[in-house]
Biotite code that builds the C-alpha atoms (Angstrom):
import biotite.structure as struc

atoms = struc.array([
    struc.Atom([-33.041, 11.777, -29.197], chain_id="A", res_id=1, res_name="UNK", atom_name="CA", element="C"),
    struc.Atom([-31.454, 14.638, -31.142], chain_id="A", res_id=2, res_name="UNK", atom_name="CA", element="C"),
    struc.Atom([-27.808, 14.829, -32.456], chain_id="A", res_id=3, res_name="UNK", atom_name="CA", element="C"),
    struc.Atom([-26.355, 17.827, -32.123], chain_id="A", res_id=4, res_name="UNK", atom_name="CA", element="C"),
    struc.Atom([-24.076, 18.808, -33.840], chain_id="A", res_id=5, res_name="UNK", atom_name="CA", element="C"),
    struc.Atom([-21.125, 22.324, -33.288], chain_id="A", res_id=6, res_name="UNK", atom_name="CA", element="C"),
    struc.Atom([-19.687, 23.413, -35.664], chain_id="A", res_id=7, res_name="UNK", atom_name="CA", element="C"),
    struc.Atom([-16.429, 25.369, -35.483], chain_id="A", res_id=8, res_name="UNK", atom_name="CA", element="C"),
    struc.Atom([-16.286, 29.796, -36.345], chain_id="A", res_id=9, res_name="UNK", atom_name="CA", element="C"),
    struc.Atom([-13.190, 29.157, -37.634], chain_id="A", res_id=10, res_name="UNK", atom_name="CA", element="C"),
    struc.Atom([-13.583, 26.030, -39.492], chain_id="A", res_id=11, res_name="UNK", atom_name="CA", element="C"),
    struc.Atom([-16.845, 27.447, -41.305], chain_id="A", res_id=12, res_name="UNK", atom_name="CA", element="C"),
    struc.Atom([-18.694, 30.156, -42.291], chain_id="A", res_id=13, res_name="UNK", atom_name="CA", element="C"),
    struc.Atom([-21.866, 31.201, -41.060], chain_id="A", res_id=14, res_name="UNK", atom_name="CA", element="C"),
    struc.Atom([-23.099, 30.745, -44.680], chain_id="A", res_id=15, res_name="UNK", atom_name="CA", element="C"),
    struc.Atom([-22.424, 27.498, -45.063], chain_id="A", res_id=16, res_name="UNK", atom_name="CA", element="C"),
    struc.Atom([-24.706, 24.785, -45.716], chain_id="A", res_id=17, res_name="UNK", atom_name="CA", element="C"),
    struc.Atom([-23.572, 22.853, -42.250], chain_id="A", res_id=18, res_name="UNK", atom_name="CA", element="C"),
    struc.Atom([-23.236, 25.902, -40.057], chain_id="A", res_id=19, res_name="UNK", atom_name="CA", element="C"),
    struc.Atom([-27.157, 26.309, -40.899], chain_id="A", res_id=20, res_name="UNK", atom_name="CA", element="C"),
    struc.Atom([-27.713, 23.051, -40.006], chain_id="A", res_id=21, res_name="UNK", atom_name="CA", element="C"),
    struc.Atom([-25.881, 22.615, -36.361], chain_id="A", res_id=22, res_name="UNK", atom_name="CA", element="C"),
    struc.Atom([-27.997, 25.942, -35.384], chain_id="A", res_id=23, res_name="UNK", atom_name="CA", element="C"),
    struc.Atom([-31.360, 24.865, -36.363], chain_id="A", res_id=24, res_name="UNK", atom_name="CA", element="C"),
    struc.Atom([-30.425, 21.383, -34.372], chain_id="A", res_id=25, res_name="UNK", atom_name="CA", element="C"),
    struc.Atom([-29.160, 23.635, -31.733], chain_id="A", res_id=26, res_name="UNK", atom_name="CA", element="C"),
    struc.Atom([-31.846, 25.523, -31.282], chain_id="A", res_id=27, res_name="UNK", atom_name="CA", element="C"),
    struc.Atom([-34.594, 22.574, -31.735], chain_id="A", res_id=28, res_name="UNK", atom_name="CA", element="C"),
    struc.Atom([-32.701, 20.231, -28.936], chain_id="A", res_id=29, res_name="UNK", atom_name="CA", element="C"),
    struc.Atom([-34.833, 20.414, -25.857], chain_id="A", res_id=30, res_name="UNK", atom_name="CA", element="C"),
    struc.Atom([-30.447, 19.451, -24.703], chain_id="A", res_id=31, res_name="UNK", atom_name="CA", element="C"),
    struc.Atom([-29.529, 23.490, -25.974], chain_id="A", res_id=32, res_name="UNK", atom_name="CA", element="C"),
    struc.Atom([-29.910, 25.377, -23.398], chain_id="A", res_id=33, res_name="UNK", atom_name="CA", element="C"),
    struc.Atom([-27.591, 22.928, -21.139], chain_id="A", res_id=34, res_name="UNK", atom_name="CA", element="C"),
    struc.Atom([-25.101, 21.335, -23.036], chain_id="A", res_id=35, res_name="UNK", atom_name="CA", element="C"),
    struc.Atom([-22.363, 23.299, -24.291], chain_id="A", res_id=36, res_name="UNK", atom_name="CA", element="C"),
    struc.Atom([-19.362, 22.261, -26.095], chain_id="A", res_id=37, res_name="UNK", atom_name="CA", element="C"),
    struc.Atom([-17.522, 25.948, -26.978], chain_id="A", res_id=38, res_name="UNK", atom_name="CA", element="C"),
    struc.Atom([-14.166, 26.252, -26.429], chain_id="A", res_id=39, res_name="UNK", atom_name="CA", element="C"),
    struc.Atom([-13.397, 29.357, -26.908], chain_id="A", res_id=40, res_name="UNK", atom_name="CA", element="C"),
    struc.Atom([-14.584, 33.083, -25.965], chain_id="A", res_id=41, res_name="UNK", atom_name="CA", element="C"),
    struc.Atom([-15.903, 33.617, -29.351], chain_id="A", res_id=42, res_name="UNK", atom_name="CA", element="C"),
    struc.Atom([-17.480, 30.653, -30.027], chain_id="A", res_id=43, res_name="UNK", atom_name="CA", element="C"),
    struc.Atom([-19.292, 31.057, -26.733], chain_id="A", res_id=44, res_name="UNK", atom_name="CA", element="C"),
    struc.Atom([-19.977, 34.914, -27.506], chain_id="A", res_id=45, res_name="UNK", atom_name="CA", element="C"),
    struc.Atom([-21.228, 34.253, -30.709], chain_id="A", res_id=46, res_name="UNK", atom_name="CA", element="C"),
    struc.Atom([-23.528, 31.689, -30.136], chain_id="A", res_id=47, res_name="UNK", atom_name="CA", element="C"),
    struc.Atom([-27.345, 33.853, -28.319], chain_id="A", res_id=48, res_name="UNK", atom_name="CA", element="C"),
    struc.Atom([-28.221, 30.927, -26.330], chain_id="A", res_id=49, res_name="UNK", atom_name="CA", element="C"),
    struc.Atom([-25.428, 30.835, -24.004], chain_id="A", res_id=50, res_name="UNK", atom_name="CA", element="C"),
    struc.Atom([-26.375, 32.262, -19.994], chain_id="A", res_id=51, res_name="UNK", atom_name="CA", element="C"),
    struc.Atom([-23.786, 35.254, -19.340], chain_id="A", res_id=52, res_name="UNK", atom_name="CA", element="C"),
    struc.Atom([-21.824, 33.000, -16.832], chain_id="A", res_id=53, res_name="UNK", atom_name="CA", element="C"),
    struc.Atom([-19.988, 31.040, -19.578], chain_id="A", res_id=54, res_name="UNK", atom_name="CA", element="C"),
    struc.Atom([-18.568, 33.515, -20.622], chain_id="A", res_id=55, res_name="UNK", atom_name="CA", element="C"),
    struc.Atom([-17.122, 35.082, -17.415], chain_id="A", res_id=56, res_name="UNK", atom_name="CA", element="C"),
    struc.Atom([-15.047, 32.000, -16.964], chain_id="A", res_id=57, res_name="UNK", atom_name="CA", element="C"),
    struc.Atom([-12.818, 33.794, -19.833], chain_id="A", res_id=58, res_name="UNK", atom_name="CA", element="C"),
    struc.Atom([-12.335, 36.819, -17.897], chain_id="A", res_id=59, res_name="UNK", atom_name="CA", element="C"),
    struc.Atom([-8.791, 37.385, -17.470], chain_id="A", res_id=60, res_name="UNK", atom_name="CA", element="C"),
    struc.Atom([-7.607, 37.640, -13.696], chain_id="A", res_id=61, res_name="UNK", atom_name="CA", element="C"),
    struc.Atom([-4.802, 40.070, -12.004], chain_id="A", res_id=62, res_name="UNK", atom_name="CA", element="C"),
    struc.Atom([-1.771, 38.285, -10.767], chain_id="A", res_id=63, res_name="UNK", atom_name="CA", element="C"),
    struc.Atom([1.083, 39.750, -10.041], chain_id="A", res_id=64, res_name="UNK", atom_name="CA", element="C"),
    struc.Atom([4.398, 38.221, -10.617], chain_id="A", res_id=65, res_name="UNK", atom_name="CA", element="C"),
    struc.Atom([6.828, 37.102, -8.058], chain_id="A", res_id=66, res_name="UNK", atom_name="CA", element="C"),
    struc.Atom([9.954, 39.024, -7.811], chain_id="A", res_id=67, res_name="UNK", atom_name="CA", element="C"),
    struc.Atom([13.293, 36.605, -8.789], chain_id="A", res_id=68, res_name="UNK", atom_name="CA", element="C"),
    struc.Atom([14.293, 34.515, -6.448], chain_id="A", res_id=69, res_name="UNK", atom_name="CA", element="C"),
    struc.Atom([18.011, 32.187, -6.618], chain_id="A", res_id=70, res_name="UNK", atom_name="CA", element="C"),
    struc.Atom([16.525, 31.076, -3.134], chain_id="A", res_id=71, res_name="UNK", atom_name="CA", element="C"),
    struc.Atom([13.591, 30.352, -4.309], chain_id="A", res_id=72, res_name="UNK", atom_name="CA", element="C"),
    struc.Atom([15.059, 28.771, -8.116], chain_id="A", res_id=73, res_name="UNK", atom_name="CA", element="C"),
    struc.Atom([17.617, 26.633, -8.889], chain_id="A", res_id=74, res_name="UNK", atom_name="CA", element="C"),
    struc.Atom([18.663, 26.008, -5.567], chain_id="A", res_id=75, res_name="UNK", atom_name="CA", element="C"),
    struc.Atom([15.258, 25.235, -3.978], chain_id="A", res_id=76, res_name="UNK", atom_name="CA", element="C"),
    struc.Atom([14.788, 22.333, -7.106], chain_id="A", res_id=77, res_name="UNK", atom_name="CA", element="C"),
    struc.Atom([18.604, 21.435, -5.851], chain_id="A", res_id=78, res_name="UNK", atom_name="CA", element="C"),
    struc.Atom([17.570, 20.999, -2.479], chain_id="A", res_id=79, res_name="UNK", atom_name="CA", element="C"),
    struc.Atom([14.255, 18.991, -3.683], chain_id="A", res_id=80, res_name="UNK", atom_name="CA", element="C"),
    struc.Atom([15.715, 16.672, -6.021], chain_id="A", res_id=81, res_name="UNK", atom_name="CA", element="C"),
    struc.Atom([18.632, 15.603, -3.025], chain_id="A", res_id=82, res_name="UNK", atom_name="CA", element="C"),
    struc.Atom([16.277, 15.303, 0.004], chain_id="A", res_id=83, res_name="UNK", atom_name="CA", element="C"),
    struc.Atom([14.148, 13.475, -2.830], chain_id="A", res_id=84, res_name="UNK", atom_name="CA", element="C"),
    struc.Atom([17.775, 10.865, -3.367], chain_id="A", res_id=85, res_name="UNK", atom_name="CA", element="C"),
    struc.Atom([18.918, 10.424, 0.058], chain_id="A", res_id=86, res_name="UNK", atom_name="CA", element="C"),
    struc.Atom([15.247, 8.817, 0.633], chain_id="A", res_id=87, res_name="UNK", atom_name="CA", element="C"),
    struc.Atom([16.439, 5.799, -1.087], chain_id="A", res_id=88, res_name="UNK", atom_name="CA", element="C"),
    struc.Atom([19.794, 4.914, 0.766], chain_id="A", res_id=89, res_name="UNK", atom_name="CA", element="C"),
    struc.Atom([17.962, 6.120, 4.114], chain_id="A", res_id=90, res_name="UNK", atom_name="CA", element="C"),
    struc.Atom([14.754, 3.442, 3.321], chain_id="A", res_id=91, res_name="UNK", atom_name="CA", element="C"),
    struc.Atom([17.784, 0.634, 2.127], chain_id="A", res_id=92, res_name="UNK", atom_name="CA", element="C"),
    struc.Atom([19.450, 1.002, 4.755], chain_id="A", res_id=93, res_name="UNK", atom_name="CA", element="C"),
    struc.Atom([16.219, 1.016, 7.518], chain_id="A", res_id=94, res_name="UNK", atom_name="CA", element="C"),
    struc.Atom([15.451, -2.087, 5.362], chain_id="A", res_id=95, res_name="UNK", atom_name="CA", element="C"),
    struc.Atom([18.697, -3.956, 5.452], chain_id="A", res_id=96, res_name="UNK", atom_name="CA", element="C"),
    struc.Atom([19.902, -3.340, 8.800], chain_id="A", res_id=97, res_name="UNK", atom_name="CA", element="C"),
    struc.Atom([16.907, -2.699, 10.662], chain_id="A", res_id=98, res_name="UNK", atom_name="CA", element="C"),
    struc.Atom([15.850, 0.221, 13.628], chain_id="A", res_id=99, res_name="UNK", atom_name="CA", element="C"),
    struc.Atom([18.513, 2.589, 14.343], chain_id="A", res_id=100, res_name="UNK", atom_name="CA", element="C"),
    struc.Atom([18.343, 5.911, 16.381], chain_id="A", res_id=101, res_name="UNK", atom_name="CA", element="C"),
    struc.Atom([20.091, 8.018, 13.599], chain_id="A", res_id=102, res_name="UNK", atom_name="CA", element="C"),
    struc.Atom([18.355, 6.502, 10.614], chain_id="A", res_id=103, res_name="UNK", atom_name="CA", element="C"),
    struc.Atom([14.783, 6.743, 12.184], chain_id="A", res_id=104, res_name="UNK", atom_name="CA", element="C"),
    struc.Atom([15.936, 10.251, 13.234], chain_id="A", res_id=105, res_name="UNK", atom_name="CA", element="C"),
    struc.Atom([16.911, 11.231, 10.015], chain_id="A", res_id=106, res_name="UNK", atom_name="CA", element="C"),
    struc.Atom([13.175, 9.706, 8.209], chain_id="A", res_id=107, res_name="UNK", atom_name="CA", element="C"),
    struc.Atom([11.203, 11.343, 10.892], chain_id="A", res_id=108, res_name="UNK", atom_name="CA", element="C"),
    struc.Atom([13.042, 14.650, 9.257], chain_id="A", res_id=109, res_name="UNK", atom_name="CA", element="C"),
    struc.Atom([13.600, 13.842, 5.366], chain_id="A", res_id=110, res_name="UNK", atom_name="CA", element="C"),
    struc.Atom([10.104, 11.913, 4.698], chain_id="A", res_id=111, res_name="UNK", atom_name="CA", element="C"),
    struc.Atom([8.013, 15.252, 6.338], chain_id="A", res_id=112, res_name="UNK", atom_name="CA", element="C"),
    struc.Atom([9.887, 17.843, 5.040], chain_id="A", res_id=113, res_name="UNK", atom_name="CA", element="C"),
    struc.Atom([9.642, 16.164, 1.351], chain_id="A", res_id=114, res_name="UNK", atom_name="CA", element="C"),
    struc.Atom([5.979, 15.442, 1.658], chain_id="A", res_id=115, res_name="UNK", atom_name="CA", element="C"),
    struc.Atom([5.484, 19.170, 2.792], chain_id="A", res_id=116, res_name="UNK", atom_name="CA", element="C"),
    struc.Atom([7.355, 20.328, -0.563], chain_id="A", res_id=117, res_name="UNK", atom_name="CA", element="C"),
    struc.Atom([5.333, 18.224, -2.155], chain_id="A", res_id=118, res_name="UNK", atom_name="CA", element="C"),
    struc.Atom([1.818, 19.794, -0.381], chain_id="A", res_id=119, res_name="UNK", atom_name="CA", element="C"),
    struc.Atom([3.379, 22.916, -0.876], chain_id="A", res_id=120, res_name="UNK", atom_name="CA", element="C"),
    struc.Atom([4.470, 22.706, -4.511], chain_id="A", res_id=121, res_name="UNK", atom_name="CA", element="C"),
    struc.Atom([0.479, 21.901, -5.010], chain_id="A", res_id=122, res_name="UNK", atom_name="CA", element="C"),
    struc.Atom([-0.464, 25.376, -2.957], chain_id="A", res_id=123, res_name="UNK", atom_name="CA", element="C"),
    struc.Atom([1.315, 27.260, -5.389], chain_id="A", res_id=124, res_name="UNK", atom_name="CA", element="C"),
    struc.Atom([0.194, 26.016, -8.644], chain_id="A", res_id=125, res_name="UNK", atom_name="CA", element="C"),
    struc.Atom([-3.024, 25.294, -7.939], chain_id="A", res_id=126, res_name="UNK", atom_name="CA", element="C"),
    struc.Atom([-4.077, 27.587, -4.844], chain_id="A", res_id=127, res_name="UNK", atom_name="CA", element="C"),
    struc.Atom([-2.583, 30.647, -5.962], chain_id="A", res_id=128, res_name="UNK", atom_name="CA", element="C"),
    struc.Atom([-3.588, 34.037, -4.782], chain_id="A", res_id=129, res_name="UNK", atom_name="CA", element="C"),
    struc.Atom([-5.144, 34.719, -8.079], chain_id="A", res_id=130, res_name="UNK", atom_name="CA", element="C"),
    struc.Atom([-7.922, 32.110, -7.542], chain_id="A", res_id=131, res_name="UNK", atom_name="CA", element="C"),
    struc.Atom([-8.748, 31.750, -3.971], chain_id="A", res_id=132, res_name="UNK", atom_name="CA", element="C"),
    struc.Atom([-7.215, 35.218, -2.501], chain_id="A", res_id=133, res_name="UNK", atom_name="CA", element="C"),
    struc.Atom([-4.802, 36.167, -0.970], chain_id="A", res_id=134, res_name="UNK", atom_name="CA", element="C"),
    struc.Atom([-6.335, 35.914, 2.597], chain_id="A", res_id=135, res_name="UNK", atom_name="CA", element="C"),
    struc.Atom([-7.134, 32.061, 1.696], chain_id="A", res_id=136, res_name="UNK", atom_name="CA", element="C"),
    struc.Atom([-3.465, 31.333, -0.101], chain_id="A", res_id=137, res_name="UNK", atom_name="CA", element="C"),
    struc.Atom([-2.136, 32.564, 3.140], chain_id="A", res_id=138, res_name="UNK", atom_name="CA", element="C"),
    struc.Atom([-4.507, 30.557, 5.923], chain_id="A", res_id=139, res_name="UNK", atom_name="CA", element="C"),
    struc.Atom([-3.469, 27.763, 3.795], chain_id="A", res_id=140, res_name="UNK", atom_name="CA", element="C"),
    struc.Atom([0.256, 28.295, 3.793], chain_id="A", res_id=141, res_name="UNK", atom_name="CA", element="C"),
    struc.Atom([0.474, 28.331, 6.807], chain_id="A", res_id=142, res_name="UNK", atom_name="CA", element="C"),
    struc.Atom([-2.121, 25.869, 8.032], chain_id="A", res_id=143, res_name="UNK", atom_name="CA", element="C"),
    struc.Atom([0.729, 23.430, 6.160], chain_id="A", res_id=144, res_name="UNK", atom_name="CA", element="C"),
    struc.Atom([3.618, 24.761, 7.807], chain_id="A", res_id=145, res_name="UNK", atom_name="CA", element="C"),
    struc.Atom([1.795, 24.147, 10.654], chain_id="A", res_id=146, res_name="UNK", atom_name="CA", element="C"),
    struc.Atom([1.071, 20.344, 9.917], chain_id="A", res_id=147, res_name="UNK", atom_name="CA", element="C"),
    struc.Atom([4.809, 20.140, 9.293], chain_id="A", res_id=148, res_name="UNK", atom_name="CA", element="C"),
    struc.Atom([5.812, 21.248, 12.519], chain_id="A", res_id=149, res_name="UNK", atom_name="CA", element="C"),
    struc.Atom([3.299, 18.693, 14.755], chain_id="A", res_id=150, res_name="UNK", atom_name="CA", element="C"),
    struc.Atom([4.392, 16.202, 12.184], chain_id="A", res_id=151, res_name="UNK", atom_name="CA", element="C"),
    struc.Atom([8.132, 16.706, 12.525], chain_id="A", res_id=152, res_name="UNK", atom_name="CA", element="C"),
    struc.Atom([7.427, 17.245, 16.635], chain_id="A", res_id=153, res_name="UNK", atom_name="CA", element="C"),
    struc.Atom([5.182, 13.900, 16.857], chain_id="A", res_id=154, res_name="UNK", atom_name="CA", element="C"),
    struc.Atom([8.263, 12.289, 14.440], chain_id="A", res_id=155, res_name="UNK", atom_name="CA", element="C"),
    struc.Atom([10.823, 13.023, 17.437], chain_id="A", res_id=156, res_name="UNK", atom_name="CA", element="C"),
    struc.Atom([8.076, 11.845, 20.325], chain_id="A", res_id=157, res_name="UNK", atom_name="CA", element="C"),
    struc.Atom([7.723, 8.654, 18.608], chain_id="A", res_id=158, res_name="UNK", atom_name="CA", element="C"),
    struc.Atom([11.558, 7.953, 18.124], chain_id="A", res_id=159, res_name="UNK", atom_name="CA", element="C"),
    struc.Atom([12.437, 8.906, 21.461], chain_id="A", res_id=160, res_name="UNK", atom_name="CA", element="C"),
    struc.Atom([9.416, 7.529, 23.746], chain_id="A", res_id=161, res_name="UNK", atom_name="CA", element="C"),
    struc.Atom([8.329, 4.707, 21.444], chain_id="A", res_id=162, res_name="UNK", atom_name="CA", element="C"),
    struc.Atom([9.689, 2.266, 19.463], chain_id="A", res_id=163, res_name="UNK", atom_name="CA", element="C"),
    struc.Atom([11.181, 4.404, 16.152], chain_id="A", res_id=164, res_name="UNK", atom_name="CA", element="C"),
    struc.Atom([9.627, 4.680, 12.733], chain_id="A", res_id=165, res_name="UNK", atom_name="CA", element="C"),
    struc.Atom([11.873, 1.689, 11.320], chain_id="A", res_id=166, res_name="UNK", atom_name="CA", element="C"),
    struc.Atom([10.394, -0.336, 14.318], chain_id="A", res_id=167, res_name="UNK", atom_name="CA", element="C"),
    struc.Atom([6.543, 0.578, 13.404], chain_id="A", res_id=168, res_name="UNK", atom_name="CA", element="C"),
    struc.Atom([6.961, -0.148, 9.860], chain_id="A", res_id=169, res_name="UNK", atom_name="CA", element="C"),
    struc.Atom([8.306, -3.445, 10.527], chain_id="A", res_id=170, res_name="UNK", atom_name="CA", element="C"),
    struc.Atom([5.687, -3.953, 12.712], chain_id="A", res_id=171, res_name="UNK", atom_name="CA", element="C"),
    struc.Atom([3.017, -3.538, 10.810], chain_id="A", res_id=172, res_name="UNK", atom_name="CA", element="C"),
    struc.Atom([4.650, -5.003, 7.639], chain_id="A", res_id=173, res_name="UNK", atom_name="CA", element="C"),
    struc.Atom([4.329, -8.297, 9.525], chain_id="A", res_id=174, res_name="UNK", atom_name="CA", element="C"),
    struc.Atom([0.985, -7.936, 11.664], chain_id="A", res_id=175, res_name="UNK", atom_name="CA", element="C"),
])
């Protein structure tokens, strides 16, 4: 089994005594031309025995900045952090005094509504147009919205036809 051993462009030379040795290990490990351990465009650039597809991970990608937004700034994190709050008095008092219309009304609109924040929060940092389209950020989008809507609709079935959310819970808290 052969070590191998990096060394770092900017931490050495290529003259040095140490630089000389990580290549020749580099190149006599059958484990060169699959393991990698650059980190950066140059180091991957500069070493020959790297496929062309390492280094396109680098390439920088066009996005396009939202426009401002108060809407869509400090008052959207207002409106997160105190649907986010009144979760706690609303599951206290479901707790305490048990099934109510107005409290399980109230859950079946709060809890979906923060969990699609939440979902949708994820969509734009990591689902962003820049790295799956914008024809795939959008299906998503609105594939969510769409959950959220048959969740909030089958929330209101099942507190008016059935026996509440508070109800369920309890339910299956003691089955």
């Amino acid at each position: 089994m052969a070590l191998r051993l990096t060394a770092s462009p900017l931490a050495m030379s290529r003259s040095t005594a140490s630089f000389r040795l990580a290549a020749a290990m580099r190149t006599s490990s059958p484990l060169a031309t699959r393991v990698y351990f650059h980190a950066s465009r140059s180091a991957a650039a500069a070493s020959g025995d790297t496929p062309a597809d390492v280094t396109d991970v680098y390439k920088a990608v066009p996005y396009k900045i939202p426009a401002p937004n108060s809407v869509h700034g400090s008052y959207h994190w207002d409106f997160e952090r105190l649907l986010s709050v009144s979760m706690i008095p609303l599951f206290a008092v479901s707790a305490i005094n048990g099934a109510h219309p107005i409290t399980d009304g109230l859950l079946g609109v709060v809890v979906p509504i923060h969990a699609h924040m939440g979902f949708d929060a994820m969509v734009t940092d990591y689902l962003h147009p820049a790295k799956i389209g914008v024809t795939g950020n959008k299906l998503i989008s609105w594939t969510l919205r769409g959950a959220t809507v048959l969740v909030l609709v089958g929330c209101y079935q099942f507190n008016t036809a059935d026996v509440g959310l508070t109800e369920l819970v309890k339910k299956a808290w003691t089955a």
